[in-house]
mmCIF file of the N, C-alpha and C atoms, coordinates in Angstrom:
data_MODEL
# 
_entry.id   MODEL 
# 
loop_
_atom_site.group_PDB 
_atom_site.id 
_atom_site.type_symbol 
_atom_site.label_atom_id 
_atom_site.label_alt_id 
_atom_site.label_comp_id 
_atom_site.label_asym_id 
_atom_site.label_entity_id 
_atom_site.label_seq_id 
_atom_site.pdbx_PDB_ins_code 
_atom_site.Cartn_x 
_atom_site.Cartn_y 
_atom_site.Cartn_z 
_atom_site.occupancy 
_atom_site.B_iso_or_equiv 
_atom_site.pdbx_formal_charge 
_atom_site.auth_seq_id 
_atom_site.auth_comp_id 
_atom_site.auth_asym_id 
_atom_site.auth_atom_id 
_atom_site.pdbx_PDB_model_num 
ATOM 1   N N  . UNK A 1 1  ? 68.475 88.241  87.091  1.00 0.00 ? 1  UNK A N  1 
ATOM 2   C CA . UNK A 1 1  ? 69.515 89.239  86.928  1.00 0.00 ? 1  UNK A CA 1 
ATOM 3   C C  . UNK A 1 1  ? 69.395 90.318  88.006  1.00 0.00 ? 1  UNK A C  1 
ATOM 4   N N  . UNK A 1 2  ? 68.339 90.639  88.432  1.00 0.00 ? 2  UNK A N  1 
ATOM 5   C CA . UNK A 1 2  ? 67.892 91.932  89.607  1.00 0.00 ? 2  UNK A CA 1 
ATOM 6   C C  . UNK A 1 2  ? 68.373 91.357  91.031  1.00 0.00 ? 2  UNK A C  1 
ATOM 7   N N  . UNK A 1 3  ? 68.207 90.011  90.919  1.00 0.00 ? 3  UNK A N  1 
ATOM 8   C CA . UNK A 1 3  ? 68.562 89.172  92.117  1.00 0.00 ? 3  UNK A CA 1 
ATOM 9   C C  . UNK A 1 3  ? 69.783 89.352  92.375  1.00 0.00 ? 3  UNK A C  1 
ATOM 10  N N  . UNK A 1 4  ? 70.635 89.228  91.227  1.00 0.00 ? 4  UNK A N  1 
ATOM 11  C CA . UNK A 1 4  ? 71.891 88.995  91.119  1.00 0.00 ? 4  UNK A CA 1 
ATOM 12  C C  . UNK A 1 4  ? 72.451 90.565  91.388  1.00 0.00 ? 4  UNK A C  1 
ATOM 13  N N  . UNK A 1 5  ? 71.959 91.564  91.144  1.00 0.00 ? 5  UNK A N  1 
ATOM 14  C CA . UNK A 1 5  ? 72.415 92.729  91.273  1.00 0.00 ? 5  UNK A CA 1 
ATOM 15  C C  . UNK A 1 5  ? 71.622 93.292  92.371  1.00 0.00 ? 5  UNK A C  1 
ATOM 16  N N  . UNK A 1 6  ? 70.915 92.903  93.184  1.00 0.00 ? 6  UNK A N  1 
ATOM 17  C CA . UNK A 1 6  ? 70.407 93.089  94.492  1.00 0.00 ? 6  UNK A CA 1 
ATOM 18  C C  . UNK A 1 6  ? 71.628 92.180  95.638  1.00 0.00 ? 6  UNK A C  1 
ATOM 19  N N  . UNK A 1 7  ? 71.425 91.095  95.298  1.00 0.00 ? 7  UNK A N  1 
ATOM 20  C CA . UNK A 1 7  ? 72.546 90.185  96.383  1.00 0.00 ? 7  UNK A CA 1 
ATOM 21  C C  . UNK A 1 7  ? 74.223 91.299  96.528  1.00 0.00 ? 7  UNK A C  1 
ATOM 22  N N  . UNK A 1 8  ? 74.477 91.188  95.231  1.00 0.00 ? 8  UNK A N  1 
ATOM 23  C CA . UNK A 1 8  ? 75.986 92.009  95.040  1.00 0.00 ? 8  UNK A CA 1 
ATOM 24  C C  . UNK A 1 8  ? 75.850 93.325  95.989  1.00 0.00 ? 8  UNK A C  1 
ATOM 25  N N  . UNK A 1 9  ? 74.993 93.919  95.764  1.00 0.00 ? 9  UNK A N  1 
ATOM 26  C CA . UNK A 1 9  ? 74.457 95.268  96.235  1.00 0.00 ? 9  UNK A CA 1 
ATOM 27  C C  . UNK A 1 9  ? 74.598 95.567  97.744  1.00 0.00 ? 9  UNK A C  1 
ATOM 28  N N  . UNK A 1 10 ? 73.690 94.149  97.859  1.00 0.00 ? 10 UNK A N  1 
ATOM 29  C CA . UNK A 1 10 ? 73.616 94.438  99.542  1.00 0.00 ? 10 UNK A CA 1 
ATOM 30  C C  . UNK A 1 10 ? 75.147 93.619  100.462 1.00 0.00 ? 10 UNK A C  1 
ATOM 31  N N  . UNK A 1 11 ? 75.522 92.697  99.670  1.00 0.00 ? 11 UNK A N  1 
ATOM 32  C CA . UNK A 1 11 ? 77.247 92.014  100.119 1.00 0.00 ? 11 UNK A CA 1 
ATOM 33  C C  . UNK A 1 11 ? 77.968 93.451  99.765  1.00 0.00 ? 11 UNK A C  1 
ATOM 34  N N  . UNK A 1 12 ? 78.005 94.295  99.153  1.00 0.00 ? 12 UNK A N  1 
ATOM 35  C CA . UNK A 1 12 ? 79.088 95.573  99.267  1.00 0.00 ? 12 UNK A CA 1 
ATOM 36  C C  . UNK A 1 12 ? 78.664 96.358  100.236 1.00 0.00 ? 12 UNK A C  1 
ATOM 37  N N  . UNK A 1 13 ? 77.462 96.502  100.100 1.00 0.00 ? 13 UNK A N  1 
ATOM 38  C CA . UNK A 1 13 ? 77.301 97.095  101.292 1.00 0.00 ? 13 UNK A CA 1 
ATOM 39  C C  . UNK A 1 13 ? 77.117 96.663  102.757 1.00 0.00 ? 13 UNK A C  1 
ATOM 40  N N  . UNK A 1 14 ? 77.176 95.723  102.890 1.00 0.00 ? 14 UNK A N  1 
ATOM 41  C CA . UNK A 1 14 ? 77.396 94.725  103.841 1.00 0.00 ? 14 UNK A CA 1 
ATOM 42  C C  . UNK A 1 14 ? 79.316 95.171  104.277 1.00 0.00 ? 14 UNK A C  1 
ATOM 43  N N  . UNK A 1 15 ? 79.698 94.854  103.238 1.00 0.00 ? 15 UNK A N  1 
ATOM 44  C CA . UNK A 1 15 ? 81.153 95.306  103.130 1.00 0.00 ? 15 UNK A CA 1 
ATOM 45  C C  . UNK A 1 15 ? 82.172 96.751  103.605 1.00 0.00 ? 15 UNK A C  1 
ATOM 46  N N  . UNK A 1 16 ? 81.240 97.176  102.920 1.00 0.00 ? 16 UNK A N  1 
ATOM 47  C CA . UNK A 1 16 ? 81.635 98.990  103.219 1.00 0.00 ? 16 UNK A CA 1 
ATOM 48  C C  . UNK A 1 16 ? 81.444 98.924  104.656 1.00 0.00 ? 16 UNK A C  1 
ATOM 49  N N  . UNK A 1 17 ? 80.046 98.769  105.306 1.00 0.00 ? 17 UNK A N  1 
ATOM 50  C CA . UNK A 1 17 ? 79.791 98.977  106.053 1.00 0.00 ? 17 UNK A CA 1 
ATOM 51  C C  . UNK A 1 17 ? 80.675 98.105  107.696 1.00 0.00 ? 17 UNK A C  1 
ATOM 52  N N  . UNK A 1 18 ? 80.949 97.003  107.238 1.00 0.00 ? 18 UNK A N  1 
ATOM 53  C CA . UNK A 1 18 ? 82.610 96.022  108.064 1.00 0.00 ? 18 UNK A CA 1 
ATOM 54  C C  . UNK A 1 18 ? 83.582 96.955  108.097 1.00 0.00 ? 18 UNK A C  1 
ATOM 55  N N  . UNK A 1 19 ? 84.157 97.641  106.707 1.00 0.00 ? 19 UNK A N  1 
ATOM 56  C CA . UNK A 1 19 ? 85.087 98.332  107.524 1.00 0.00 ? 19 UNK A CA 1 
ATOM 57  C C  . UNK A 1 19 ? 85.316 99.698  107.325 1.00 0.00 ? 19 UNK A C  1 
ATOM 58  N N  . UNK A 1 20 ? 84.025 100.547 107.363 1.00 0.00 ? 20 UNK A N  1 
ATOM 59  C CA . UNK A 1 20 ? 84.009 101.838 107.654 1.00 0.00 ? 20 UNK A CA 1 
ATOM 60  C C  . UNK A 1 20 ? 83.462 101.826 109.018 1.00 0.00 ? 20 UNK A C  1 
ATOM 61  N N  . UNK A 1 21 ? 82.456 100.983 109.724 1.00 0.00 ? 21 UNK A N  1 
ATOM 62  C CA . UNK A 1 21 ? 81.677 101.140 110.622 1.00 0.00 ? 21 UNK A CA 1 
ATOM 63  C C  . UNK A 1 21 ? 82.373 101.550 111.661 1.00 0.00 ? 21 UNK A C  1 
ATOM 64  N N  . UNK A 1 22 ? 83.268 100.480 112.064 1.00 0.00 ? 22 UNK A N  1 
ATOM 65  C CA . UNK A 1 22 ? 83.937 100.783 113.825 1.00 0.00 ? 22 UNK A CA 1 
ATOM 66  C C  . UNK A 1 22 ? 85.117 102.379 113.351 1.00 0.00 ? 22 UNK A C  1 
ATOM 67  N N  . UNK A 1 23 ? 85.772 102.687 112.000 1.00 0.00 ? 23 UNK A N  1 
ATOM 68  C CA . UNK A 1 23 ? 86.813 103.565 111.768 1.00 0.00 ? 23 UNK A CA 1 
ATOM 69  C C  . UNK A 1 23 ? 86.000 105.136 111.742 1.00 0.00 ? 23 UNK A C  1 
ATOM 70  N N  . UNK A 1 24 ? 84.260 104.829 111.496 1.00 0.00 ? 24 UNK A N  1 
ATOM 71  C CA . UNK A 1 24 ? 83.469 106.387 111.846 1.00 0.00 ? 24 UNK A CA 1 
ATOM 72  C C  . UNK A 1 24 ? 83.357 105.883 113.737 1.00 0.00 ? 24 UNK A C  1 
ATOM 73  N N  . UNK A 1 25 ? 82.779 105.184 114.204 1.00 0.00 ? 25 UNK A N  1 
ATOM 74  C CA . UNK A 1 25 ? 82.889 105.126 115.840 1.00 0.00 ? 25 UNK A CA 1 
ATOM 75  C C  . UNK A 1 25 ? 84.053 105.619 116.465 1.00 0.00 ? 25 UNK A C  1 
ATOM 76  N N  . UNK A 1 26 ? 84.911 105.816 115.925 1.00 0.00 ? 26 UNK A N  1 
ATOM 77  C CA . UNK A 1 26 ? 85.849 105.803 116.977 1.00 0.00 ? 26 UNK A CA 1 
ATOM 78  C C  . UNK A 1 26 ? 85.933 106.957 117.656 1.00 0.00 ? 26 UNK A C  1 
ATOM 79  N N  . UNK A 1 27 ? 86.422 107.597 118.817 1.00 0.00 ? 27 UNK A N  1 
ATOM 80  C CA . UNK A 1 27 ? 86.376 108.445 119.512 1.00 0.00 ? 27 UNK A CA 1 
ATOM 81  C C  . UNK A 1 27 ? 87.682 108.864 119.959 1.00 0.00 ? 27 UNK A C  1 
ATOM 82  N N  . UNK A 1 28 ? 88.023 110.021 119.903 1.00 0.00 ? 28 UNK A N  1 
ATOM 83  C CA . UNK A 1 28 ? 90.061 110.277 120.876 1.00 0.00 ? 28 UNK A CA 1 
ATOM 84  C C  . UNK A 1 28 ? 89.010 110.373 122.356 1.00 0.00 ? 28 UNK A C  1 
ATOM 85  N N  . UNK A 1 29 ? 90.411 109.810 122.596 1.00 0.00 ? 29 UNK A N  1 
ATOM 86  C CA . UNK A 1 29 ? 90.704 109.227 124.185 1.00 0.00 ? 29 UNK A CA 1 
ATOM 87  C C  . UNK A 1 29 ? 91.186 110.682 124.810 1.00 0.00 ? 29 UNK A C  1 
ATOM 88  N N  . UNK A 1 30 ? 91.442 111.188 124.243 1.00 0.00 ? 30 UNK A N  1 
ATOM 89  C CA . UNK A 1 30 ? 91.986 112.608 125.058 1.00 0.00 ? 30 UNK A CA 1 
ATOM 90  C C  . UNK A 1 30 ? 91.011 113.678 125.707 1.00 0.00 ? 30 UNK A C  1 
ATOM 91  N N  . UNK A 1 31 ? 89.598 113.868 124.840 1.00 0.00 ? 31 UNK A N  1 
ATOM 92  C CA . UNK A 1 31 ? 88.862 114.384 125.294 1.00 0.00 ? 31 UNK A CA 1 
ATOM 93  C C  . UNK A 1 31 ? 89.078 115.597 124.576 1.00 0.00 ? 31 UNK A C  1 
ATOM 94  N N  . UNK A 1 32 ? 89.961 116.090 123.867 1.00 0.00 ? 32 UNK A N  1 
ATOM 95  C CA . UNK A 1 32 ? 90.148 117.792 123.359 1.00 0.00 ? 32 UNK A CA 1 
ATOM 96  C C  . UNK A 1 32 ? 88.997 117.975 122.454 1.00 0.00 ? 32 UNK A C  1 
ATOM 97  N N  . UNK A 1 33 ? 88.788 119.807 122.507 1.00 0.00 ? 33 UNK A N  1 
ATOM 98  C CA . UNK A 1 33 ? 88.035 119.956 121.828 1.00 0.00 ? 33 UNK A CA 1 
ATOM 99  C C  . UNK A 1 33 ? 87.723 119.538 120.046 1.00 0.00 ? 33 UNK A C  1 
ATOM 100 N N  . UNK A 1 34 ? 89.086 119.531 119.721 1.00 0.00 ? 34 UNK A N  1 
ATOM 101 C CA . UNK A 1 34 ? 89.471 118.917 118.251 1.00 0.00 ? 34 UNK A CA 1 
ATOM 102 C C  . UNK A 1 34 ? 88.744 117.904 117.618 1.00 0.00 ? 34 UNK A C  1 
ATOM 103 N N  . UNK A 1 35 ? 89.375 116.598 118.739 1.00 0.00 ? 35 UNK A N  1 
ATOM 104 C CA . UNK A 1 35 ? 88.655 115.421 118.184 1.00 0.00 ? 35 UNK A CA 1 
ATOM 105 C C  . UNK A 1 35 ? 86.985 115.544 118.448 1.00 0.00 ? 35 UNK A C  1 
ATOM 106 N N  . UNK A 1 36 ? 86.758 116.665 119.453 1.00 0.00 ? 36 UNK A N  1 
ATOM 107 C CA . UNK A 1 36 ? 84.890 116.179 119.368 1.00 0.00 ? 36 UNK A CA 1 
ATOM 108 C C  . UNK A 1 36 ? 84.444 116.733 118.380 1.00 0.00 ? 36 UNK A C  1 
ATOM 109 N N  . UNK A 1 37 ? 84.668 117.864 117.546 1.00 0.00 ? 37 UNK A N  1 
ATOM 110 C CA . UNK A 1 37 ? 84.197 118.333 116.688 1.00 0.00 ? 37 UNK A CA 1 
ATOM 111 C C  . UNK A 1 37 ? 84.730 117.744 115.082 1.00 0.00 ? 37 UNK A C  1 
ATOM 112 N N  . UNK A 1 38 ? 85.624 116.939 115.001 1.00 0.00 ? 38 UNK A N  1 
ATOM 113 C CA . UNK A 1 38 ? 86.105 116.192 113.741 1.00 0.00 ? 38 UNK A CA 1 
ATOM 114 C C  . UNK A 1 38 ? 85.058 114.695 113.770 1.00 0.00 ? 38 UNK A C  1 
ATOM 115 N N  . UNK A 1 39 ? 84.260 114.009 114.743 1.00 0.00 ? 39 UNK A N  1 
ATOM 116 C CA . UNK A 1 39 ? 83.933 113.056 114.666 1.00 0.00 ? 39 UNK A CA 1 
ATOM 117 C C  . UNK A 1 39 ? 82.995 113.002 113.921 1.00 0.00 ? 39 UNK A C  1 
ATOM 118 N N  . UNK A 1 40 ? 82.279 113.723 113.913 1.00 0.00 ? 40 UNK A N  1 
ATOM 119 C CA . UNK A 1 40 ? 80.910 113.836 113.073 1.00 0.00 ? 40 UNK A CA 1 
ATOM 120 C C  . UNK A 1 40 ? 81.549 113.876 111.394 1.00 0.00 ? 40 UNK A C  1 
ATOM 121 N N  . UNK A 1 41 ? 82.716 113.927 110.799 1.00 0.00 ? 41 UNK A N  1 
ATOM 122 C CA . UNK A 1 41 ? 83.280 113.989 109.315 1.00 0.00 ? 41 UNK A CA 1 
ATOM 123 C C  . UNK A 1 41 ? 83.490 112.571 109.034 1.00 0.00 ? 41 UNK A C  1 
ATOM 124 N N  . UNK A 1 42 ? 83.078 111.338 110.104 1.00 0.00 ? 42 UNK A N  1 
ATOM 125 C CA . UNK A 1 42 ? 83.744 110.177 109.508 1.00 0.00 ? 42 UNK A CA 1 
ATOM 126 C C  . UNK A 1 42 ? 82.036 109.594 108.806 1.00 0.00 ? 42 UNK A C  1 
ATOM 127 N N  . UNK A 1 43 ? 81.237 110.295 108.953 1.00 0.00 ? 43 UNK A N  1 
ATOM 128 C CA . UNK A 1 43 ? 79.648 109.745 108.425 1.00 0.00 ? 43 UNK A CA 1 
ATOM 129 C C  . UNK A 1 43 ? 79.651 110.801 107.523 1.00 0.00 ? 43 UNK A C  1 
ATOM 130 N N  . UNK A 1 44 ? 80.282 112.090 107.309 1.00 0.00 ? 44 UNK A N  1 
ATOM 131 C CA . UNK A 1 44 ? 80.270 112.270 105.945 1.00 0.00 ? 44 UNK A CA 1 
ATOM 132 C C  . UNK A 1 44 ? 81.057 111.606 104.501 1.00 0.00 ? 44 UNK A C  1 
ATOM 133 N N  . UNK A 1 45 ? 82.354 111.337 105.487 1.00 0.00 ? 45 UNK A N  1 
ATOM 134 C CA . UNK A 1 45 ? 83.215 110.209 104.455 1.00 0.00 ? 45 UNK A CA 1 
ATOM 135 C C  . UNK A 1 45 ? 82.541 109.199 103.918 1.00 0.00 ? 45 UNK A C  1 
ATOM 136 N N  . UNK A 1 46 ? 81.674 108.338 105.181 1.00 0.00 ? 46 UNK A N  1 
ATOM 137 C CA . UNK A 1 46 ? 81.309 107.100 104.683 1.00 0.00 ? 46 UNK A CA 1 
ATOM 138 C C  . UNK A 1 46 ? 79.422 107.326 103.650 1.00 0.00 ? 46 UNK A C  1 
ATOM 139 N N  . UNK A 1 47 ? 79.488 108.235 104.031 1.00 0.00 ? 47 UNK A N  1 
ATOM 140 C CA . UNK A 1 47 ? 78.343 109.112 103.062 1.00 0.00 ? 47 UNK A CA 1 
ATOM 141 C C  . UNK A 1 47 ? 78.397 109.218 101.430 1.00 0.00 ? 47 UNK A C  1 
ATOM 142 N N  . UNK A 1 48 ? 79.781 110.087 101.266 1.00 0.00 ? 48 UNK A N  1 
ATOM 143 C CA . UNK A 1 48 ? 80.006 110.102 99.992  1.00 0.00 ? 48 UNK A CA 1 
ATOM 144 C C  . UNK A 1 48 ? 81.244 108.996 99.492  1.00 0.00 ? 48 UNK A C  1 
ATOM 145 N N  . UNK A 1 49 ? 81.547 107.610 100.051 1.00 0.00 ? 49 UNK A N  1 
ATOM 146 C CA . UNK A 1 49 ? 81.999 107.036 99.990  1.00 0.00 ? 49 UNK A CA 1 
ATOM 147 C C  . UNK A 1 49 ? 81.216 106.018 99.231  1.00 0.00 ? 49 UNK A C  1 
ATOM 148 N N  . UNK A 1 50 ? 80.087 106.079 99.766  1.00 0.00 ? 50 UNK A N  1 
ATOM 149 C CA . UNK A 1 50 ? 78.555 104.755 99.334  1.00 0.00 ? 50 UNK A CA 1 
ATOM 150 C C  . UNK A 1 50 ? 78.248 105.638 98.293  1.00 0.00 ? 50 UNK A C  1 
ATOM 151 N N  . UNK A 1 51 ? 77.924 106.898 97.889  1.00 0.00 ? 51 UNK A N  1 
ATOM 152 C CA . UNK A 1 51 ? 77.615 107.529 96.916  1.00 0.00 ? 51 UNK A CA 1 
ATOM 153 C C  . UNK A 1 51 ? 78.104 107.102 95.877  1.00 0.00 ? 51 UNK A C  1 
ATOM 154 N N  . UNK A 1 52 ? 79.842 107.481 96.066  1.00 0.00 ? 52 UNK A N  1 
ATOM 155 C CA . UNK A 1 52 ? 80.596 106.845 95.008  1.00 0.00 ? 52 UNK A CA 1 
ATOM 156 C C  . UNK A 1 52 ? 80.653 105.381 94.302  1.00 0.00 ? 52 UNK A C  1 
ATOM 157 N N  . UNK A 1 53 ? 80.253 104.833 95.697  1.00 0.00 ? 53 UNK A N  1 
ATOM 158 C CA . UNK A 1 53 ? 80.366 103.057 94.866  1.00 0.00 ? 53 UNK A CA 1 
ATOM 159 C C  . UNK A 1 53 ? 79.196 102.622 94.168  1.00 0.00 ? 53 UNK A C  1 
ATOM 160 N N  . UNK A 1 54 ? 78.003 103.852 94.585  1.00 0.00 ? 54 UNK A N  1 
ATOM 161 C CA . UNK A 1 54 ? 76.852 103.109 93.572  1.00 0.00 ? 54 UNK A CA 1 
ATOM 162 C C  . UNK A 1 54 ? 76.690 104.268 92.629  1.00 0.00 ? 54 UNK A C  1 
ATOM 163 N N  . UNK A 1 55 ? 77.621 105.471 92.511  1.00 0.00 ? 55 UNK A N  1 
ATOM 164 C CA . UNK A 1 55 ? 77.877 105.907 90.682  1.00 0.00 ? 55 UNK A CA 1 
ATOM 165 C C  . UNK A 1 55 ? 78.170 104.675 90.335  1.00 0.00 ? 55 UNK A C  1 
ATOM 166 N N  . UNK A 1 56 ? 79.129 104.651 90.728  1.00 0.00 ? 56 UNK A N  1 
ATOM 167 C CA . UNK A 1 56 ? 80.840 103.703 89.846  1.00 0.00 ? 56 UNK A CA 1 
ATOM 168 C C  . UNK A 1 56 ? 79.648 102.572 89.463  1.00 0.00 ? 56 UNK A C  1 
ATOM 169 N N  . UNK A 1 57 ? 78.935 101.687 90.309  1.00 0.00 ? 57 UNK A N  1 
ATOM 170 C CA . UNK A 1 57 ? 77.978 100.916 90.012  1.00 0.00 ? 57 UNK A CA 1 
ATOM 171 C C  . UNK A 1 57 ? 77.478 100.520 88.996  1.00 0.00 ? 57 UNK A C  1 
ATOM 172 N N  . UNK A 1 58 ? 76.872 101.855 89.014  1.00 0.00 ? 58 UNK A N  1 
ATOM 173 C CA . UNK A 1 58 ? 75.609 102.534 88.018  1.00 0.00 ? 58 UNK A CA 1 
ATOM 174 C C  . UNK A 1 58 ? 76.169 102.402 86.709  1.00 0.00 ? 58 UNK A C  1 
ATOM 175 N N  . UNK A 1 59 ? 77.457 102.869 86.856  1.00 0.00 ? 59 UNK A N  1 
ATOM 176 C CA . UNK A 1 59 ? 78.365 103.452 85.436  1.00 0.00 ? 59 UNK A CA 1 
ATOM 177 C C  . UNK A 1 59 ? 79.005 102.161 84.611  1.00 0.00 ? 59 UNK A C  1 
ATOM 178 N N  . UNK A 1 60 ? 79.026 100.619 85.430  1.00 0.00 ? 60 UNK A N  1 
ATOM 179 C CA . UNK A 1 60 ? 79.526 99.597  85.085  1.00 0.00 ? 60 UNK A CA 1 
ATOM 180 C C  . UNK A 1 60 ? 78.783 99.202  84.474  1.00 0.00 ? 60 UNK A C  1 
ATOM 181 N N  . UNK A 1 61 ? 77.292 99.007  85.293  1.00 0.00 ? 61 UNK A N  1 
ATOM 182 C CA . UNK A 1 61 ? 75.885 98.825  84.813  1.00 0.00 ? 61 UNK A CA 1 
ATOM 183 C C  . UNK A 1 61 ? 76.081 99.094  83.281  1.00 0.00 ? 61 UNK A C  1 
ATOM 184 N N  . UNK A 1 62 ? 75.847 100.316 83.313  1.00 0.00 ? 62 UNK A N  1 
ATOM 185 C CA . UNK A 1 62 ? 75.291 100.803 82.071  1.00 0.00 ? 62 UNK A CA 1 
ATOM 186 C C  . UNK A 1 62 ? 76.328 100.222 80.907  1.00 0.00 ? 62 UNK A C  1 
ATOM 187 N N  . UNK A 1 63 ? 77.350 100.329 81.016  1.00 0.00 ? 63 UNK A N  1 
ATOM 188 C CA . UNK A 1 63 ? 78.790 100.151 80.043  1.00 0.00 ? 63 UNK A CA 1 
ATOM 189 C C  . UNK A 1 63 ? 78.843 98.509  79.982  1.00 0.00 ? 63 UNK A C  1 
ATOM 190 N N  . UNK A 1 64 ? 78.054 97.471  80.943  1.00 0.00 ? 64 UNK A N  1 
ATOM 191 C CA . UNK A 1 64 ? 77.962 96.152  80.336  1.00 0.00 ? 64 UNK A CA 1 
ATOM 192 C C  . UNK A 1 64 ? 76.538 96.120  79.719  1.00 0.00 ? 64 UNK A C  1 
ATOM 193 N N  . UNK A 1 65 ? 75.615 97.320  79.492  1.00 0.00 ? 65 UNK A N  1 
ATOM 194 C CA . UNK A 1 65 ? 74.327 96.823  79.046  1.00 0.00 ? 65 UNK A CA 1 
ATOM 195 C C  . UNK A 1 65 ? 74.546 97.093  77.380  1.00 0.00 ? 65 UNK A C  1 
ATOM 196 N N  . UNK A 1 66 ? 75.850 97.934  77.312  1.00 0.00 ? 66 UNK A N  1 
ATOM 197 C CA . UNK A 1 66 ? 75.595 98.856  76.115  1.00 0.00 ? 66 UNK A CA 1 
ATOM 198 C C  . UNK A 1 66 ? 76.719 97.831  75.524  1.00 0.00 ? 66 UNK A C  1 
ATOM 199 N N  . UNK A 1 67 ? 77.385 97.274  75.859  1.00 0.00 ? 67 UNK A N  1 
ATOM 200 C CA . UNK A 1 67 ? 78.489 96.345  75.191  1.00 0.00 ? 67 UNK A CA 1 
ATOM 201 C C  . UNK A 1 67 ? 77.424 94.971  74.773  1.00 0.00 ? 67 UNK A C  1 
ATOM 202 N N  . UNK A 1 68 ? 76.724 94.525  75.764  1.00 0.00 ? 68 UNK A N  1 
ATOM 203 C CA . UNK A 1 68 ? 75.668 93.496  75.588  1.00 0.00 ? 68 UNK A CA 1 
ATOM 204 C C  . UNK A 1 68 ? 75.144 93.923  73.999  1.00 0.00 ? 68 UNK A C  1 
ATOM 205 N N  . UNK A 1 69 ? 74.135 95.241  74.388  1.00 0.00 ? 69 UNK A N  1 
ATOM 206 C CA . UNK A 1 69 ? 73.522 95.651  73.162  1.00 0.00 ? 69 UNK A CA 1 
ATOM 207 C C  . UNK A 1 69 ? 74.308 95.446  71.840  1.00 0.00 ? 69 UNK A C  1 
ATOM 208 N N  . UNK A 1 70 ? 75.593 96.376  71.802  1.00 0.00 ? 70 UNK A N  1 
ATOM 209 C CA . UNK A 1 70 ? 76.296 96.457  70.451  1.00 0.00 ? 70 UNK A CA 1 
ATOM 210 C C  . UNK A 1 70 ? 76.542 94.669  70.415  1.00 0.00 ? 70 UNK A C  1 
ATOM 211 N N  . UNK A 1 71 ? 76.701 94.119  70.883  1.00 0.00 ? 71 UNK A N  1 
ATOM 212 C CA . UNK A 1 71 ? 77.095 92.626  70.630  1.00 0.00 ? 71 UNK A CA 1 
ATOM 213 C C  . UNK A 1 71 ? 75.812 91.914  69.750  1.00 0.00 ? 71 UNK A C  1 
ATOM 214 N N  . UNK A 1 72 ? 74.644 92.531  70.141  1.00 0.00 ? 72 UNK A N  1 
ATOM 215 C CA . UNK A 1 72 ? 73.422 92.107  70.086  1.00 0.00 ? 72 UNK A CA 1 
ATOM 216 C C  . UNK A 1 72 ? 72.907 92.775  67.993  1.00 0.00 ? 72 UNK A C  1 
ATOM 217 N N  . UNK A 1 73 ? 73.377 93.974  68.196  1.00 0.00 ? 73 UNK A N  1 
ATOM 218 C CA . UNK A 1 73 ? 73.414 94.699  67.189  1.00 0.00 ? 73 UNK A CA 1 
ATOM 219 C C  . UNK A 1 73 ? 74.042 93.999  65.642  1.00 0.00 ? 73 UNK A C  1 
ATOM 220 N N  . UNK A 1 74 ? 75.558 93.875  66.478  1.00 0.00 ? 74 UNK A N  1 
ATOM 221 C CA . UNK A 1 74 ? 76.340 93.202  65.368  1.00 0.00 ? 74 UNK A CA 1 
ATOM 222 C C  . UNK A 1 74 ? 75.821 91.936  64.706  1.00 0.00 ? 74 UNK A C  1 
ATOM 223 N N  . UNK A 1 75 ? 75.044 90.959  65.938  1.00 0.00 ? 75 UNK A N  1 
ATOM 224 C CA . UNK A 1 75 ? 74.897 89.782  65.130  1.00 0.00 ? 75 UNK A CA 1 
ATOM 225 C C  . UNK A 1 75 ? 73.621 89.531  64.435  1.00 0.00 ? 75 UNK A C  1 
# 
């Protein structure tokens, strides 16, 4: 089961990381001061982006252990 929620784990994040990776790289072509100082916000996005998917995770986790249990309870 750890296997199984290690493999998943690292394929999402495998995932996230396909297509956030090159959309934090990117750079304006223009050179203005704007875009150099906004680039550094696309690794905070993808920061609290991974945060979020391993709450949400966490929170599935728990809500199939506790449905397991009561199932376990009832019979």
């Amino acid at each position: 089961m750890i296997r199984l929620w290690a493999a998943r784990g690292l394929t999402s994040l495998a995932l996230f990381l396909a297509v956030v990776g090159p959309l934090v790289g990117q750079e304006s072509g223009s050179g203005s001061l704007g875009a150099q100082n906004l680039r550094p916000f696309g690794f905070v996005f993808a920061a609290y982006a991974l945060a979020w998917l391993m709450v949400l995770g966490w929170i599935v986790s728990v809500g199939r252990r506790l449905a397991r249990l009561d199932r376990a309870v009832r019979d």
